[in-house]
Steps between C-alpha positions, in 0.01 A plus 500: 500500500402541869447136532788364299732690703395374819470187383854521380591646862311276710691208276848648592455483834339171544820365288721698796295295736558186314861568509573590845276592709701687769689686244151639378330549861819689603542756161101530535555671849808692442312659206194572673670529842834715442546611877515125586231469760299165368737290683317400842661311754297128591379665839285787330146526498429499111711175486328387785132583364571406139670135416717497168216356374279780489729697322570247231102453485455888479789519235354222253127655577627817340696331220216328384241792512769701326495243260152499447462833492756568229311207287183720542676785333617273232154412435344854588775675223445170220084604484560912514780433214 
């Protein structure tokens, strides 16, 4: 169930991408972020050191192996059942 769940999950959000992505991006950080500090002004050295780009590489990097990992459950749980 493991894998059907996160498949489920990992579904979910990618339609809150589709839909808007700066809805999602902003509830994302206010959930895992409730003190409001993952708001950076343009002059600040993470900004500086990592492009948008990275992140959004980084992001879809762990979708995808989240993804893949939850399919090797789904396989893992079909040949112990």
């Amino acid at each position: 169930w493991g894998g059907w769940g996160t498949v489920g999950i990992m579904g979910l959000i990618l339609l809150a991408q589709l839909f808007s992505f700066s809805w999602s991006f902003i509830v994302f950080h206010r959930i895992f972020f409730p003190q409001g500090n993952w708001q950076f002004s343009a002059e600040s050295l993470l900004i500086q050191t990592f492009p948008g780009e990275f992140f959004a590489g980084m992001g879809m990097a762990i979708f995808v192996l989240t993804l893949v990992l939850a399919g090797a459950l789904l396989v893992l749980g079909r040949k112990r059942r």
